[in-house]
MIZALUM-722516 format. One line per 4 residues: for each residue y negated, x, z negated of C-alpha. Coordinates in steps of 0.2 Angstrom, whole numbers, plus 5000, padded with zeros to 4 digits. Example, Ala and Ser with C-alpha at 12.3 -4.5 7.8 and 13.67 -1.06 7.14 Angstrom:
2
5022,5062,4961 ~ 5005,5068,4964;
//
This chain:
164
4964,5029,4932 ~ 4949,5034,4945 ~ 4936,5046,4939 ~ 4923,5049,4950;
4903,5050,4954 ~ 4893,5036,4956 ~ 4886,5031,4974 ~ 4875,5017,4970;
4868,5003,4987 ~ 4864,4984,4985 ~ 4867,4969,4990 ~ 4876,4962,5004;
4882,4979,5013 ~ 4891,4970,5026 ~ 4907,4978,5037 ~ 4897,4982,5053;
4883,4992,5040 ~ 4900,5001,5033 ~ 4907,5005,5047 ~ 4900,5000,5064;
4905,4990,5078 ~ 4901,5007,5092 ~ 4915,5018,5083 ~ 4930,5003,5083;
4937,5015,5098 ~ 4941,5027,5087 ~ 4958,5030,5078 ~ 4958,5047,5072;
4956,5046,5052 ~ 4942,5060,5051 ~ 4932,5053,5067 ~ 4932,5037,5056;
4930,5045,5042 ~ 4912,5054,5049 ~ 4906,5038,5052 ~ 4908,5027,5036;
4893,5018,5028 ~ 4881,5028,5042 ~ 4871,5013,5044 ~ 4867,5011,5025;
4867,5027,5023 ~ 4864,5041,5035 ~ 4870,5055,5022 ~ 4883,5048,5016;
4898,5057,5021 ~ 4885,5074,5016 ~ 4886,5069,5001 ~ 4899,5061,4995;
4916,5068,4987 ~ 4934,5064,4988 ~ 4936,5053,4974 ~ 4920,5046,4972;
4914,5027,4966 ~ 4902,5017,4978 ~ 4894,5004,4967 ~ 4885,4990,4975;
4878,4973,4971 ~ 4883,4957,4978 ~ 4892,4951,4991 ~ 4900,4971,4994;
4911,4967,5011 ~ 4902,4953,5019 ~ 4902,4949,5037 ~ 4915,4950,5051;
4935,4952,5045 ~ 4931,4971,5051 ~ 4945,4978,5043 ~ 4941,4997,5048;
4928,4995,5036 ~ 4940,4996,5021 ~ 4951,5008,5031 ~ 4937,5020,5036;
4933,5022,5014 ~ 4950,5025,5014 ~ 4948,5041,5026 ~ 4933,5046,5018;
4944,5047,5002 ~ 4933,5036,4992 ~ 4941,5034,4974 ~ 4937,5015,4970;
4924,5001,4974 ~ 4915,4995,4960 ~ 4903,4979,4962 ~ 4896,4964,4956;
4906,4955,4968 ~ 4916,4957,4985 ~ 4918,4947,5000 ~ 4935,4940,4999;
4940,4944,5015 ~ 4934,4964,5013 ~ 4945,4961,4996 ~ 4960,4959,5002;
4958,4970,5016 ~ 4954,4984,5003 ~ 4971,4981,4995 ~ 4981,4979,5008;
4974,4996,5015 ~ 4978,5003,4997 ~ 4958,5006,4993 ~ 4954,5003,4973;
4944,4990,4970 ~ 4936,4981,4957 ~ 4922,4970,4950 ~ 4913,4964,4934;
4896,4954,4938 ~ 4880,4965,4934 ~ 4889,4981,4932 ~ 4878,4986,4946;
4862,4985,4934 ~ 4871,4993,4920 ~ 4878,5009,4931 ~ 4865,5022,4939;
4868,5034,4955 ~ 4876,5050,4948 ~ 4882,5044,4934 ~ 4901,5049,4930;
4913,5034,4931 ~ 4930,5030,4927 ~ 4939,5017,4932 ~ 4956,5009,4926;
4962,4996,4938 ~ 4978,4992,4926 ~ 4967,4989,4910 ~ 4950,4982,4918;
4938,4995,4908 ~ 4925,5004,4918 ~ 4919,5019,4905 ~ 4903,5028,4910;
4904,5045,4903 ~ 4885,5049,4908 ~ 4880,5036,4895 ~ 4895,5034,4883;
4895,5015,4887 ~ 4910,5005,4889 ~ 4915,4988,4899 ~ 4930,4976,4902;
4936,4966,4913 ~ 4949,4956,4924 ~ 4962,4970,4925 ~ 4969,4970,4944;
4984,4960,4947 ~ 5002,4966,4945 ~ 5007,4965,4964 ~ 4989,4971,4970;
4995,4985,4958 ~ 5010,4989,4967 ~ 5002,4987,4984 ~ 4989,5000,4980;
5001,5013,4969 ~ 5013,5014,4988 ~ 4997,5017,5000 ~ 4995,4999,5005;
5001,4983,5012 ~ 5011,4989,5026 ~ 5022,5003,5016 ~ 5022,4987,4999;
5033,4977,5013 ~ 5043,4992,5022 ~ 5049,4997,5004 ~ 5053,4979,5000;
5064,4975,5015 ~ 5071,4993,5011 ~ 5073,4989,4992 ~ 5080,4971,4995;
//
């Protein structure tokens, strides 16, 4: 279960918008961090919390393979991505960086900004406490599951070979 506020943007935010192309030479978690979503929004790492929701229209992801984008949410401790729909590319990348995700067409009309959100990946409901109001949907997959409860792709397979 994610709970977290709403941070509502539109359609199409696209990888370079999320995070840009000029910071790719930087490793260092919190210098990515600083620099997620500046191009769509200036202010978002002011404002947002560890923990929050970004809800976004179609297309959420879309552009280049960039996938720092996915990573830099990761290191600014974004709880889950809620949208209309995702890029498939930015989808996958999301799980394999172990960053909830999750989609149900026109959520983004039914959710405002500010609005307190939670999420269950394993179920597919998205309850909005603000308004009391209730949705389902595709409940993420088992194996996505278990890629996103150890941190991500890369730790998924160490544990794996590890495991048998």
């Amino acid at each position: 279960m994610i709970r977290g506020k709403i941070w509502k943007y539109g359609k199409n935010v696209d990888t370079d918008a999320i995070y840009p192309a000029r910071y790719l030479v930087h490793f260092d978690p919190e210098e990515v961090a600083k620099h997620t979503m500046e191009d769509v929004d200036p202010d978002f790492m002011k404002k947002v919390k560890p923990g929050d929701i970004v809800l976004a229209e179609d297309n959420f992801g879309c552009g280049s393979a960039r996938e720092q984008a996915a990573m830099a949410l990761k290191y600014a401790q974004i709880g889950a991505i809620l949208a209309d729909s995702f890029n498939r590319t930015f989808y996958r990348n999301a799980i394999n960086n172990g960053l909830p995700i999750m989609s149900l067409k026109g959520v983004s009309q039914l959710i405002n900004e500010g609005d307190d959100v939670e999420l269950d990946l394993e179920k597919g409901t998205i309850i909005n406490h603000t308004t009391s109001q209730q949705w389902i949907t595709a409940p993420m997959p088992q194996f996505a599951l278990d890629i996103l409860n150890i941190g991500g792709a890369i730790a998924y397979y160490r544990n794996k070979k590890i495991t048998g």
